[in-house]
N, C-alpha and C positions, 0 to 999 in steps of 0.2 A: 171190760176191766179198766178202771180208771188208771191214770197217769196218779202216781205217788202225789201227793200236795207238797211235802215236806220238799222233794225239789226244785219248788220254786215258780213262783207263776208262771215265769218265761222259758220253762223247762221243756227241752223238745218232745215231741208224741209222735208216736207211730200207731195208728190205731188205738190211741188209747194207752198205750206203750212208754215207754219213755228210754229211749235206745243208751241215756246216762245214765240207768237205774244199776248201779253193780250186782245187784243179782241177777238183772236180766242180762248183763254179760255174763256172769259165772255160767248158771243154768238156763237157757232160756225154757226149756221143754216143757216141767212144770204149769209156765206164765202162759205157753202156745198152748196148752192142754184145755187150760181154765180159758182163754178164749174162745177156742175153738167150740167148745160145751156151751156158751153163755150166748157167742153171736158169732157165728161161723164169715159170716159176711160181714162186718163191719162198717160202720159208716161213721167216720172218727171227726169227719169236717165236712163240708157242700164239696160235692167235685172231689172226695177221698173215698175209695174203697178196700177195705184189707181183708185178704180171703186164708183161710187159715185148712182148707182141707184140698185133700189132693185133688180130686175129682172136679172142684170148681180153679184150682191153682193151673191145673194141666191145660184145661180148656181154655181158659187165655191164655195163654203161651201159644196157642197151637191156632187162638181164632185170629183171623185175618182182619177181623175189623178194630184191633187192637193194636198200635203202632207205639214205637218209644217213646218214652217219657217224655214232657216238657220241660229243657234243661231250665228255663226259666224258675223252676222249682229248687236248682239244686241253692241248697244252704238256707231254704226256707223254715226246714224241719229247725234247723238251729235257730231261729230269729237272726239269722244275719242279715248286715246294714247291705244294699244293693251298692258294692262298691267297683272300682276297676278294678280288682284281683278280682274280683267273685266272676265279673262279667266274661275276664281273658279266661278265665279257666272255661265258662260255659261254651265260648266259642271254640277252643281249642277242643274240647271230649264232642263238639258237636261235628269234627273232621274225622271221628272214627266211627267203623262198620256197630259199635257200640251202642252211638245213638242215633241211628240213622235207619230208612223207611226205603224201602225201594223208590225208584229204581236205583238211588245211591247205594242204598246197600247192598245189592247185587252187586255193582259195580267193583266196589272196594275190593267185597268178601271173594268176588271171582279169581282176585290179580293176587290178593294176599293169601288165599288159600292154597294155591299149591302148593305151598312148601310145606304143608300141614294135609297134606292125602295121608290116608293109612300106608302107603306104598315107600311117602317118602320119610314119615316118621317110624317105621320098620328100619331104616336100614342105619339109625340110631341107636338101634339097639345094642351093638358091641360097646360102642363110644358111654353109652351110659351107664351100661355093668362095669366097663373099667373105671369110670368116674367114681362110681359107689364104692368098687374095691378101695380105690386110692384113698377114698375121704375114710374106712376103716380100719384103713392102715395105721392110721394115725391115732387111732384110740389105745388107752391104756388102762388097764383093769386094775392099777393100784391107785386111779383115781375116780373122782364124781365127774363124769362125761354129760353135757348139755348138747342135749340130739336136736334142738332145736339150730343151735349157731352152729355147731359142729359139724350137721349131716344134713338136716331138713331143710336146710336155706341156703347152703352154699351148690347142693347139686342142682338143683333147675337153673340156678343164677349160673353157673356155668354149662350148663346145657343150652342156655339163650344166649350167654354172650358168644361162645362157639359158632351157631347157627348165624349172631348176625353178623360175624366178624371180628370183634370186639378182641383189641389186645387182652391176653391174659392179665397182663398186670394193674389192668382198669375195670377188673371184675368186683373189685370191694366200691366202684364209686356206684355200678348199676344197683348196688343190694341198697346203696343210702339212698338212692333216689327214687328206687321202689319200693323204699319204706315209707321214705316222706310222700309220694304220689299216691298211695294204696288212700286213705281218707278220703278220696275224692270221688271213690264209689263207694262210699260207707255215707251214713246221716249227717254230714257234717254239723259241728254246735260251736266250731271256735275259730272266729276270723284268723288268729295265730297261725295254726294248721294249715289254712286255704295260703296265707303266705306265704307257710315254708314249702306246700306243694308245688305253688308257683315258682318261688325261685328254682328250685329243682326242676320243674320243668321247663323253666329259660336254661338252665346251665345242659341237661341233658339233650334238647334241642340243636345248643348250639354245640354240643362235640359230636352229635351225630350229624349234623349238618354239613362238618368235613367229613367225615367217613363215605357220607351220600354223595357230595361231588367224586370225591377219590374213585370212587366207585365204580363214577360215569364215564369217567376217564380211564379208568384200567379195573375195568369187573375181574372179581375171585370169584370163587366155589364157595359163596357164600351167601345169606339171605338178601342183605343189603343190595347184595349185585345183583340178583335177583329178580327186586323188588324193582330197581332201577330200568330194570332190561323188561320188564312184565308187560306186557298186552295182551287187550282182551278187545276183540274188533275194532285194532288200531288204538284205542285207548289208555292212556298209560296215569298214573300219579303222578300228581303233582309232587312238588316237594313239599310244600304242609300238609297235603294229606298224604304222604308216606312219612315225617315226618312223625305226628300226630298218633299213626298206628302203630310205627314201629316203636314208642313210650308205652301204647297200649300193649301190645305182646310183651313190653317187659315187664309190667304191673302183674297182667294176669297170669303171664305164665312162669311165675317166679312166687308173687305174693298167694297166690292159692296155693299150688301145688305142694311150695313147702308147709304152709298149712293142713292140706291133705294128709300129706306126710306125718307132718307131729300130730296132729289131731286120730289118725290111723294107729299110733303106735301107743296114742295113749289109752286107745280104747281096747289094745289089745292086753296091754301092762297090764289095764284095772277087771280087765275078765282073762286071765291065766288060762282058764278052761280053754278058750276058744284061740288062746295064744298055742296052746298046747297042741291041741289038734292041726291048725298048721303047721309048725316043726314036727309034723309026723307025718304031715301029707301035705308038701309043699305046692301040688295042684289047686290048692284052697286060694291060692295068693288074688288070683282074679277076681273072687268071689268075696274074700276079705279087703280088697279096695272098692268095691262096690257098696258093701256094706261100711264100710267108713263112709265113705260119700254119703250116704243115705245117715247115719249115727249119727253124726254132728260134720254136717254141711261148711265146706270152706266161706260158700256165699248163704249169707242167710235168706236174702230177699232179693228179688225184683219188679220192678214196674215196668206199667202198660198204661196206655192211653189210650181213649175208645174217639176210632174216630167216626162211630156211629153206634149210635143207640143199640145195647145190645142186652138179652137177657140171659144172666146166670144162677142156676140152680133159681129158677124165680124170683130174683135181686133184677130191675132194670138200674143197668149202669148207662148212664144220656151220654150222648159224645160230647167228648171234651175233660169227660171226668178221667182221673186216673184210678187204677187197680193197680194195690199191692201184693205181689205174692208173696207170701212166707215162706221161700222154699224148708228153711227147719222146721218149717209148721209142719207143711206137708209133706215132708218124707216122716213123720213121726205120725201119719193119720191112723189112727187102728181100723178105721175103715178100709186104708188099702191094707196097709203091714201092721198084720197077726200081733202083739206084742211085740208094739214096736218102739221099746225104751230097752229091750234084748238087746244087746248086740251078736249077733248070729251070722256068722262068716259062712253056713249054707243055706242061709235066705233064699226060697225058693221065688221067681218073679219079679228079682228087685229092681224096677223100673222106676227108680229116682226122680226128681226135678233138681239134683245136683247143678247138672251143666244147662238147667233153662228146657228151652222146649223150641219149635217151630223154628223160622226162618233166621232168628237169633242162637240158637246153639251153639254153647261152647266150642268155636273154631279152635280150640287147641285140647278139646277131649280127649283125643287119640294119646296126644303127647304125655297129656298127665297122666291120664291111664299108665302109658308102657313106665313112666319115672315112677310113679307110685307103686308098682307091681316090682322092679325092680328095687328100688333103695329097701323096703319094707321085707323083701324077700332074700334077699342079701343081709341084712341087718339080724334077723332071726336065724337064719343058718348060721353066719358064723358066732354069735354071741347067742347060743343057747341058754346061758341062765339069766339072761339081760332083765333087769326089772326095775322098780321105783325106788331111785334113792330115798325117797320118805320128803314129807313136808309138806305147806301144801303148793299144786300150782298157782302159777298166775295169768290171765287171759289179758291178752292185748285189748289198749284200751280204744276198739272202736266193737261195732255191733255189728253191722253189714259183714265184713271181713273178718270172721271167726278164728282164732288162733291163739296161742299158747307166747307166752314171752321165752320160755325158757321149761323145757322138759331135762330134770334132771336124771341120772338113770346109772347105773354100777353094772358091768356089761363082766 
């Protein structure tokens, strides 16, 4: 499928795609449908592949001769000029477990993971039913409530700033700087953006940079001290690469989740049926964030690098090339999921590429899960007639990082 003309020569593409097209933000499914039918594999430039069905999406993710992306790419998609912002940014995302290839990523992912076991993000779980309670406390049924600012994006952001320490009253600066940093794993097309991400990540840097010393010096019951204290055969973080990650765990576990969130409750609003059936059998709850995940994907895509010659579905991808996954492509393939533009909250099998796949998976799955299962489950019990205050939405304006500006709703 071609890229539109009408935006522009210089108009970015993604397989053909064009990640500014505002309908391919509105809907993309539709646009992944009509690829997937025409040319399942894609080959939109020399050294570009984009794969649009699950069964060949799954399989890089999961093959080993397939390593992170060339950050040297990032802001290509946009035509951006090779500047110093572009460059500190590339070096700075290339110090997290993110973009990174064994044995570093091992390393990282080993020191930063524990605090992310099932074990220890279980025992979160009172801290975040109370959170939920408390954020709908505060709603009130003689007005129009925006579940996006009001519920979806303040609960993870305080659920992260808690974990890493983070004064309470410095929880509105983590939401502006993970709004402005969120771009930076999306297509970027506007040197602007790569600016304000930057600055944001000079200012975020350096007030976690005191916290990291403070830390070293008299560790809490907290991530940060943690992270400071963590070894793994003697080996410990640096302080730009904990630095570095700990910007990444506020991005991703803030900027998706409450994405997850609004985007879960939106698709429960616009199918009642299957809203209904959960506030009658609130066991569903698990089964209904799975199925979000899978409906419309917090992340829509990611990439892989082959660092050898490899063949998919009988596509040879040469080392060096990159692969695109679609993850909205592919959790929408009817090849794996039945009628899969349903949204079906007892989806038998749902075995998503939500959270990626292989030795890059979603390090904060667990977490989203239990906050997703909770805020969504919480929110439907106590507001039983909860529904669409009318109009239409609107979809933040990037492509990668799927999301709502603003969910309006009459509880």
């Amino acid at each position: 499928m071609a890229a539109n003309p009408s935006a522009g020569r210089d108009a970015p593409s993604l397989g053909g795609l064009n990640p500014g097209l505002p309908e391919l933000r509105k809907n993309p499914y539709p646009i992944y449908h009509m690829l997937r039918t025409a040319s399942p594999i894609l080959q939109p430039e020399a050294g570009m592949w984009v794969l649009t069905r699950y069964d060949d999406g799954d399989a890089v993710l999961l093959d080993k001769r397939f390593a992170t992306v060339d950050l040297s790419r990032l802001g290509r998609a946009g035509n951006l000029p090779p500047t110093e912002v572009l460059k500190s940014a590339r070096e700075v995302m290339g110090l997290t477990m993110l973009f990174m290839d064994p044995p570093g990523h091992g390393r990282i992912r080993g020191l930063v993971g524990k605090a992310f076991s099932p074990r220890m993000v279980d025992s979160l779980r009172p801290r975040i039913e109370q959170i939920a309670a408390e954020l709908l406390s505060h709603f009130n049924s003689s007005r129009e409530i925006d579940l996006i600012g009001e519920f979806a994006y303040p609960l993870p952001v305080i659920v992260i700033a808690e974990m890493l320490g983070v004064p309470a009253q410095d929880r509105e600066l983590f939401r502006r700087w993970a709004s402005n940093l969120a771009p930076l794993i999306d297509f970027v097309q506007d040197m602007a953006v790569v600016q304000r991400a930057m600055d944001s990540m000079a200012e975020v840097r350096d007030y976690l940079s005191k916290i990291v010393e403070e830390r070293r010096r008299n560790p809490t019951d907290d991530l940060i001290s943690a992270l400071t204290q963590a070894e793994v055969q003697g080996d410990r973080l640096t302080t730009q690469e904990m630095l570095a990650n700990i910007v990444l765990l506020l991005v991703a576990g803030h900027e998706t989740t409450a994405n997850l969130i609004g985007n879960g409750m939106r698709a429960l609003l616009e199918n009642r049926g299957e809203l209904e059936r959960l506030q009658k059998d609130p066991g569903l709850i698990g089964g209904t964030v799975e199925e979000a995940l899978r409906y419309d994907s917090p992340i829509q895509a990611t990439g892989r690098r082959a660092n050898e010659d490899a063949d998919i579905a009988g596509t040879k991808i040469h080392k060096g090339d990159h692969a695109v996954v679609l993850i909205g492509a592919c959790n929408r393939d009817p090849a794996r999921f039945p009628d899969p533009d349903r949204f079906d909250i007892t989806r038998a099998n749902n075995e998503h590429l939500a959270f990626g796949g292989g030795i890059h998976y979603c390090l904060g799955s667990n977490l989203a899960r239990l906050e997703a299962r909770t805020a969504i489950g919480a929110l439907v019990r106590t507001y039983p007639k909860i529904e669409l205050a009318g109009g239409p939405l609107e979809i933040r304006d990037m492509f990668n990082v799927r999301g709502l500006k603003a969910l309006p709703v009459l509880v």
